[in-house]
FINU-178180 format. One record per residue: x, y, z of N, C-alpha, C, O, CB in turn. Coordinates in steps of 0.2 Angstrom, whole numbers, padded with zeros to 4 digits, always signed. Glycine has a CB too. Example, Ala and Ser with C-alpha at 12.3 -4.5 7.8 and 13.67 -1.06 7.14 Angstrom:
FINU-178180
+0066-0028+0039+0062-0022+0039+0066-0016+0039+0071-0017+0042+0057-0022+0045 +0064-0011+0035+0068-0005+0036+0064+0000+0039+0067+0006+0040+0070-0003+0029 
This chain:
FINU-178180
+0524+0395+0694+0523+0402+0695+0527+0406+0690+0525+0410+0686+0524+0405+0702 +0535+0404+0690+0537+0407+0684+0537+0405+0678+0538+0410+0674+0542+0407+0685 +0534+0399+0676+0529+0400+0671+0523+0403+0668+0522+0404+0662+0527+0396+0670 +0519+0404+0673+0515+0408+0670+0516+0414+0668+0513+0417+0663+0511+0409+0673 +0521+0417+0672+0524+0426+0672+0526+0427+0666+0526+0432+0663+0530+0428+0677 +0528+0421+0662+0533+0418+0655+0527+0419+0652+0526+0425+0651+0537+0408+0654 +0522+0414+0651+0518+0413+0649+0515+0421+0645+0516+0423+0640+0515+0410+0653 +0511+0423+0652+0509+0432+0652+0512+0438+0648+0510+0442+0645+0511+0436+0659 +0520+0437+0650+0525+0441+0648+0525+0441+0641+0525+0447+0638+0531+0438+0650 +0524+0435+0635+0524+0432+0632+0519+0435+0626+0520+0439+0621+0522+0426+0635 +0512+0433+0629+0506+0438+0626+0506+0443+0626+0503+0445+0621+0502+0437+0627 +0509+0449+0632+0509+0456+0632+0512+0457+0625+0510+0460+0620+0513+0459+0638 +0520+0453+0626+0521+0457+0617+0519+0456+0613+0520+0459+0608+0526+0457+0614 +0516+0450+0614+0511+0449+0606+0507+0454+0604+0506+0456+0599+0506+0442+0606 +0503+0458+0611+0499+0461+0611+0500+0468+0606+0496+0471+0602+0499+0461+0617 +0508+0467+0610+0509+0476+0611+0510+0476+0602+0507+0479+0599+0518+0480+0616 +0515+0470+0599+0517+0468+0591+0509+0470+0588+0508+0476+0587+0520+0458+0589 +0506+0467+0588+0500+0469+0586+0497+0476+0587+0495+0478+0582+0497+0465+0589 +0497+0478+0591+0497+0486+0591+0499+0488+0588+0496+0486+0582+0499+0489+0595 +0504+0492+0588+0510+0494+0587+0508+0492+0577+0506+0496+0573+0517+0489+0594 +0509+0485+0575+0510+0485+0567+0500+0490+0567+0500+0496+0566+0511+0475+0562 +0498+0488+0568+0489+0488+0568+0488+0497+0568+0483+0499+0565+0485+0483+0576 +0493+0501+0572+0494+0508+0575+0497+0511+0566+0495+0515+0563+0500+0508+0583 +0503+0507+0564+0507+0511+0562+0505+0509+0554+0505+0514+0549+0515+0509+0566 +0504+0503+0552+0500+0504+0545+0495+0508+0548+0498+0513+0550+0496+0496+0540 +0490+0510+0549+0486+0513+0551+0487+0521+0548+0483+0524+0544+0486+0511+0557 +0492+0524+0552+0496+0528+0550+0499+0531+0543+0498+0536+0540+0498+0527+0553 +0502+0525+0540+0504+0524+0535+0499+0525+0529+0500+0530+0525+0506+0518+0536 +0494+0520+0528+0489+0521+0523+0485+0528+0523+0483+0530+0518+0484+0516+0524 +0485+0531+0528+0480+0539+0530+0484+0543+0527+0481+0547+0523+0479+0541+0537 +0491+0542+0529+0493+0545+0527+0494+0546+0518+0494+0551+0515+0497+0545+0530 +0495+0540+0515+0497+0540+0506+0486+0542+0506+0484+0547+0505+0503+0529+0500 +0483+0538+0507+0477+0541+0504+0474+0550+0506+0468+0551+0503+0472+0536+0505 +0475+0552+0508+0475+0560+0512+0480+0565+0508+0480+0571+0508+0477+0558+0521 +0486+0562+0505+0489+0565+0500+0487+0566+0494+0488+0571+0491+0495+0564+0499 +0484+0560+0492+0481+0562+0485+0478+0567+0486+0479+0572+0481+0475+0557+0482 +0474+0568+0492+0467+0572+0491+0472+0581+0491+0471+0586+0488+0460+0569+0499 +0477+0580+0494+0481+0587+0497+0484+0589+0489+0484+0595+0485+0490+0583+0503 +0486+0585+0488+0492+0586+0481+0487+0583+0475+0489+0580+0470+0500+0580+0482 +0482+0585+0475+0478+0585+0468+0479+0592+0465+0480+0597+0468+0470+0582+0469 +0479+0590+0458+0480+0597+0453+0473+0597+0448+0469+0593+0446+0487+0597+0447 +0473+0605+0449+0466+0608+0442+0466+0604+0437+0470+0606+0433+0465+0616+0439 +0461+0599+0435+0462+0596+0430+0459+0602+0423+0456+0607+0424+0457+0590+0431 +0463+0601+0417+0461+0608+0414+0455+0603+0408+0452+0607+0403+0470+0613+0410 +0452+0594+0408+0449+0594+0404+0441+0595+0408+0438+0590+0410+0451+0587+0400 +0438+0603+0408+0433+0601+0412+0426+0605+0409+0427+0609+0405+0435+0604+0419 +0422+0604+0409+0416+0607+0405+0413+0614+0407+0409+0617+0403+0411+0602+0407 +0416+0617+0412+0413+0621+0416+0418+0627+0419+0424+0626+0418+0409+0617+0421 +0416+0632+0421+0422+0635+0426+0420+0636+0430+0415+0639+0430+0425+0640+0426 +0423+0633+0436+0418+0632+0442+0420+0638+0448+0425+0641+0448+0419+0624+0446 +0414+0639+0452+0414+0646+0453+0416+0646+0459+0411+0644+0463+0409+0650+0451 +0425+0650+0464+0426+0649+0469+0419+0650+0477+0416+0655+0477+0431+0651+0467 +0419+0647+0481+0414+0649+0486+0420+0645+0495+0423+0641+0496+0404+0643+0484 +0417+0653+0498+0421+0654+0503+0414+0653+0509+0410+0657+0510+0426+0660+0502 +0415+0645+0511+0406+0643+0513+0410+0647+0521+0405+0650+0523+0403+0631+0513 +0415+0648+0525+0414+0651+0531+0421+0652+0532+0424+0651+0527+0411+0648+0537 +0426+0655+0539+0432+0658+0539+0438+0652+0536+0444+0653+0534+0433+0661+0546 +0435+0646+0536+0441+0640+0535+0440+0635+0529+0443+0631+0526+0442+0634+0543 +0432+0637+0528+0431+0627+0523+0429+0633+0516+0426+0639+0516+0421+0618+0527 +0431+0630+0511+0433+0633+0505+0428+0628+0500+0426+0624+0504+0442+0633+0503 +0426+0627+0493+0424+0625+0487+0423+0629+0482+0423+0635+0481+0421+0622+0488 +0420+0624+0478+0417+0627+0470+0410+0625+0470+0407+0622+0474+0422+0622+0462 +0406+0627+0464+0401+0626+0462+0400+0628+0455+0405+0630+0451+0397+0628+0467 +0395+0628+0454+0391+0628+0447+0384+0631+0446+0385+0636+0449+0390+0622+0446 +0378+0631+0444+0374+0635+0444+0370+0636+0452+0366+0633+0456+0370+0632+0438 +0374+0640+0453+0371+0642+0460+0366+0647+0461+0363+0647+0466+0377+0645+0466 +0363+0651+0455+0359+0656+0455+0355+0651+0449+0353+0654+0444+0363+0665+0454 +0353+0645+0449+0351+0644+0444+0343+0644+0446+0341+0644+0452+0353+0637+0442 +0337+0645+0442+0329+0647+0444+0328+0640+0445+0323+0641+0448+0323+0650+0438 +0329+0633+0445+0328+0626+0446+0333+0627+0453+0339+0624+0453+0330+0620+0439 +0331+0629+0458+0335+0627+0465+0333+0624+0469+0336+0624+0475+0337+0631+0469 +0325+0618+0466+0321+0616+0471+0326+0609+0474+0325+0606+0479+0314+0613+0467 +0334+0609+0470+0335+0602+0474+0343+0606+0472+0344+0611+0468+0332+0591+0470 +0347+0601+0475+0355+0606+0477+0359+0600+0477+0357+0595+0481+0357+0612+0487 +0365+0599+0473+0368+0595+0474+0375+0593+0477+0380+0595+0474+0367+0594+0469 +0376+0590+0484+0382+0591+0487+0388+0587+0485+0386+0581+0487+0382+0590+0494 +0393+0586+0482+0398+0585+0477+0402+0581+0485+0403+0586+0489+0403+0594+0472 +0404+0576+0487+0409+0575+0491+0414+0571+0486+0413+0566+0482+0407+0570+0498 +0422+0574+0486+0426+0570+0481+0430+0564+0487+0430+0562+0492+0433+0577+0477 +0434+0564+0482+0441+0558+0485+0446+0557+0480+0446+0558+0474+0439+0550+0486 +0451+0555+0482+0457+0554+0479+0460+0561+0474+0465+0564+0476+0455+0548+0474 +0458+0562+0467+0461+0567+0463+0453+0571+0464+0452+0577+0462+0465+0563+0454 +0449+0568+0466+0443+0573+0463+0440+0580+0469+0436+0581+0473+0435+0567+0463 +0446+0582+0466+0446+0589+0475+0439+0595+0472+0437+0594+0466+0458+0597+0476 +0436+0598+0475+0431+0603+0475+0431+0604+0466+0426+0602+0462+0434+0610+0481 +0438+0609+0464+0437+0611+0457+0435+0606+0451+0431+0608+0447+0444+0614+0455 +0439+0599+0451+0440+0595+0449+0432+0593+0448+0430+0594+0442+0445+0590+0453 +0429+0592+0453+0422+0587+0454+0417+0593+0450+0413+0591+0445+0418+0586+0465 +0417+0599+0452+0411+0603+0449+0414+0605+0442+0410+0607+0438+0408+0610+0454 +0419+0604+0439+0422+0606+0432+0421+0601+0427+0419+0601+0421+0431+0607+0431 +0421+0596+0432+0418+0586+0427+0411+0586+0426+0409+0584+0421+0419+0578+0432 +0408+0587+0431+0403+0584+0433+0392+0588+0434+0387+0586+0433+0406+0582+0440 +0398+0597+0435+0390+0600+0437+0386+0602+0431+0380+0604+0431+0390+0607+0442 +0389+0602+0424+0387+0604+0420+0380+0597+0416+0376+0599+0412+0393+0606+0418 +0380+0592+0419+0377+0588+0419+0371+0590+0424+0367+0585+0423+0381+0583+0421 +0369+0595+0427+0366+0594+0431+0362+0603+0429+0365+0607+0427+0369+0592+0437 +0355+0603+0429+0352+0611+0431+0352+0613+0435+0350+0619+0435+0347+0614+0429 +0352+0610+0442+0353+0614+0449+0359+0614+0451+0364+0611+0448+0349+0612+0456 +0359+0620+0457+0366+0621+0461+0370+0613+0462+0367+0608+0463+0364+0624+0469 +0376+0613+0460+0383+0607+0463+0386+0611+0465+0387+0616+0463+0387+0603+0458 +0387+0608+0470+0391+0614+0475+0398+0605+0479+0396+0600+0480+0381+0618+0485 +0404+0607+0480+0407+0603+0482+0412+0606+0487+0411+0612+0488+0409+0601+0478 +0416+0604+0490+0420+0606+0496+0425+0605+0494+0426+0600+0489+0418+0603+0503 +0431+0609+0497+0439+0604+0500+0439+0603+0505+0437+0608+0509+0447+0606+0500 +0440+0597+0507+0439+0596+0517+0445+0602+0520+0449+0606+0517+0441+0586+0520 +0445+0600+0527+0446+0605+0529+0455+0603+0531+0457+0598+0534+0441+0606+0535 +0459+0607+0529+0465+0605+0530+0467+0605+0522+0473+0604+0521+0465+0596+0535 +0465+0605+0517+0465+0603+0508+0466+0609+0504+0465+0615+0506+0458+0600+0504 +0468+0608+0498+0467+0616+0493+0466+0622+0499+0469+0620+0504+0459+0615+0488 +0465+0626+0499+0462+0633+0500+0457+0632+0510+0457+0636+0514+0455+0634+0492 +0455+0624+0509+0454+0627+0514+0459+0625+0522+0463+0620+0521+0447+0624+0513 +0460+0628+0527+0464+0629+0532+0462+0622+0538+0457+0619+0538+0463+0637+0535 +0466+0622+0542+0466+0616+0547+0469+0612+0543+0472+0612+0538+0458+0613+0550 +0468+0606+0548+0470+0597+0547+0466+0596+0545+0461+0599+0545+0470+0591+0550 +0466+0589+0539+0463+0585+0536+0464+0578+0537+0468+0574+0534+0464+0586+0530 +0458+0575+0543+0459+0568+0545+0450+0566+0546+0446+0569+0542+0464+0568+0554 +0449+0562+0549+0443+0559+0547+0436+0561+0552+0430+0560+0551+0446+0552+0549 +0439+0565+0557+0435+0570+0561+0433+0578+0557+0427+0581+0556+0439+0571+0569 +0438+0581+0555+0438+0586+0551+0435+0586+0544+0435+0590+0540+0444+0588+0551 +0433+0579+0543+0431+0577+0534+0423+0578+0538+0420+0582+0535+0434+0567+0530 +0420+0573+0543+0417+0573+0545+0412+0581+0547+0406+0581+0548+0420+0569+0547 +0416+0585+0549+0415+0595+0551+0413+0598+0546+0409+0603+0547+0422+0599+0552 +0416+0596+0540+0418+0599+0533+0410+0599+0531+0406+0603+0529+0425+0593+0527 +0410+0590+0531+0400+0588+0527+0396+0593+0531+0392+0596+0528+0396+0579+0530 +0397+0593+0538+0391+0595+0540+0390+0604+0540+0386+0608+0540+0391+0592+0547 +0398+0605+0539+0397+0613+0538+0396+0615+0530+0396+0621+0529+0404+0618+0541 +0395+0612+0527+0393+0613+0521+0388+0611+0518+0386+0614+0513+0395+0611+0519 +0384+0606+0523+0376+0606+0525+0373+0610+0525+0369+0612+0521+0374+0604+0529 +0375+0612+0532+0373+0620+0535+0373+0624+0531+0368+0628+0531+0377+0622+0541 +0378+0626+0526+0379+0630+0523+0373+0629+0515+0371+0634+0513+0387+0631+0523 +0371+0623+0512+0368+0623+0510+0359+0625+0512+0355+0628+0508+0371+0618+0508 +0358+0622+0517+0352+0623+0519+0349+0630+0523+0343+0631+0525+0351+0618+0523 +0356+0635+0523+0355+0643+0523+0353+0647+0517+0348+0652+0517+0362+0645+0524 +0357+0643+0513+0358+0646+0506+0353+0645+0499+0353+0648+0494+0365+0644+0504 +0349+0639+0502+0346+0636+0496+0339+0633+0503+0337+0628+0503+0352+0628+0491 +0338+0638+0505+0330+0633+0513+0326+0629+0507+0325+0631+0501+0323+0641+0519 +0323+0625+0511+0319+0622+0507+0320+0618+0500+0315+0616+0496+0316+0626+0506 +0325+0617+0499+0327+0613+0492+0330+0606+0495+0332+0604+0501+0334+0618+0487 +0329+0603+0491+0329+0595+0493+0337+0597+0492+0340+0601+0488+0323+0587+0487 +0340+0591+0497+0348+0591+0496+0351+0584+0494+0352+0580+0498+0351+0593+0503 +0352+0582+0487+0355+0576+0485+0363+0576+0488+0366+0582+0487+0354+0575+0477 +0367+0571+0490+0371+0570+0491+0375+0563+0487+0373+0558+0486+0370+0570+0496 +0381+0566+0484+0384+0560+0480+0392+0560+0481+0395+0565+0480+0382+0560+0471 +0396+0554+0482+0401+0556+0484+0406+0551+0480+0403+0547+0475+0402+0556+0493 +0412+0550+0481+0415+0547+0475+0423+0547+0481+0426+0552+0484+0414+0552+0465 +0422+0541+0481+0429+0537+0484+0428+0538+0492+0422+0536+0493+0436+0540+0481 +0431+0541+0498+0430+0544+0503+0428+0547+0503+0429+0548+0509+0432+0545+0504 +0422+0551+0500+0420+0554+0502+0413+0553+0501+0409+0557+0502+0422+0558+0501 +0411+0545+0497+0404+0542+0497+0403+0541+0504+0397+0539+0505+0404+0536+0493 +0408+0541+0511+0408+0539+0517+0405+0545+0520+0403+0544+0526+0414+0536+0520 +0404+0551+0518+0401+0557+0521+0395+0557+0525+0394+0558+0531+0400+0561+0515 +0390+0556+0520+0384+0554+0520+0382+0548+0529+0378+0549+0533+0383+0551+0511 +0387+0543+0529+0388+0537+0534+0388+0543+0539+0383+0543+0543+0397+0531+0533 +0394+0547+0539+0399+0550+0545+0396+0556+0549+0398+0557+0554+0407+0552+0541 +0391+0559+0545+0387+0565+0544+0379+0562+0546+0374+0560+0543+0387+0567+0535 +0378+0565+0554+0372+0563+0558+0365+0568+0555+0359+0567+0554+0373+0566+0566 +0370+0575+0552+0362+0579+0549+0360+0576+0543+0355+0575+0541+0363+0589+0546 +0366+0573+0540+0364+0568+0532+0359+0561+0533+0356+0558+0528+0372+0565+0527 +0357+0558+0538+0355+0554+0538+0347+0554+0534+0343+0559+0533+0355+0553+0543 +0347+0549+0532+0340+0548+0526+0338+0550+0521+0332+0551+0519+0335+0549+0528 +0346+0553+0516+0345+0560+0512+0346+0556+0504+0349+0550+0505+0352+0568+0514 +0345+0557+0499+0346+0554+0496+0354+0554+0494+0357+0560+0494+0341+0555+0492 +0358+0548+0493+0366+0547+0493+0366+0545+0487+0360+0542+0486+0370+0543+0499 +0370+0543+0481+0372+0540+0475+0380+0540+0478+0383+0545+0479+0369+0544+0468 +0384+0533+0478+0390+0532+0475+0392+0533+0469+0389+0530+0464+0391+0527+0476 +0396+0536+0468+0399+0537+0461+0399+0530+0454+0400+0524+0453+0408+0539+0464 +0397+0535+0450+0394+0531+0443+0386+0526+0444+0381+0528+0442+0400+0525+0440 +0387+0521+0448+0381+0516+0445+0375+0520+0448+0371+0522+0444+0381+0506+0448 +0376+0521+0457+0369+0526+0457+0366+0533+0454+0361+0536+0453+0369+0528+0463 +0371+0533+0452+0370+0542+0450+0367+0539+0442+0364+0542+0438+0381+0550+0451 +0369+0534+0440+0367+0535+0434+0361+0530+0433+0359+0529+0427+0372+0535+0428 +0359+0526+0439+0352+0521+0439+0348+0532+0439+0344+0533+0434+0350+0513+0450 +0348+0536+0444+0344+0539+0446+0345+0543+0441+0339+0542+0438+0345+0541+0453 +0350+0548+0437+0349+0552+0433+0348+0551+0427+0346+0554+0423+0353+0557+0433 +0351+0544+0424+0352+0542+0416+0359+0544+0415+0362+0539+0412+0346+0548+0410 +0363+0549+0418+0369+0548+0412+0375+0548+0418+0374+0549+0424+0369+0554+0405 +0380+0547+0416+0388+0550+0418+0392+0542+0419+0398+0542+0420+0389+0556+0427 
């Protein structure tokens, strides 16, 4: 009997060891990749000047030809790492003749709250919403680039929408970048 209790005792802390490391990298890594995204700076090599947009009281971004006469399709910008809202549409929307529209998730740059994986998740869909207010009826491409190519996954209204990961889709589908 007092073997087994040994035994039991035994595997609990294996258990708990496992946790506990499994918990705390966990922690760890969220935290150094979630700083990139915090502590990224305005890149100044950019094509464009991207035009601040205040999508509701908390979630903040940039964009690009937003009043453009081609608004039949809208392009949603999710970044990652150094590619925060300004960064993505200053690189990237001038490549494009419709709206690019990008976010800072929520808790980033300008915009207020936390920034964890539910609130990234908030971020997509209220900028959905805010796209399909603002632009009805325009087809909505989505393309995201590092963490934020997971948008699209994390995001129930995005299901079945057209997604490109950063570089090879985006440039089987458009020809260039």
């Amino acid at each position: 009997m007092d073997k087994n209790i040994a035994i039991i005792r035994i595997l609990l802390k294996i258990i708990m060891l496992f946790l506990m490391t499994e918990f705390g990298c966990n922690f760890i890594l969220q935290t150094i990749s979630y700083s990139f995204y915090k502590n990224a700076e305005k890149m100044k090599d950019i094509s464009c000047t991207p035009q601040f947009i205040k999508f509701n009281d908390t979630l903040t971004g940039y964009g690009n030809n937003l009043d453009s006469k081609n608004s039949n399709k809208v392009i949603l910008f999710f970044g990652g790492s150094n590619y925060i809202a300004y960064n993505s549409v200053g690189k990237y929307s001038s490549k494009f003749d419709y709206p690019f529209i990008s976010e800072d998730y929520y808790g980033t740059q300008d915009s207020s709250g936390k920034m964890n994986l539910k609130t990234m998740k908030q971020s997509a869909e209220d900028l959905y919403d805010w796209a399909r207010t603002y632009y009805p009826g325009s087809e909505i491409i989505i393309i995201g680039h590092s963490y934020g190519a997971g948008n699209r996954n994390i995001s129930g209204k995005c299901q079945g929408m057209p997604l490109f990961g950063y570089r090879c889709g985006i440039q089987r589908h458009f020809g260039f970048i």
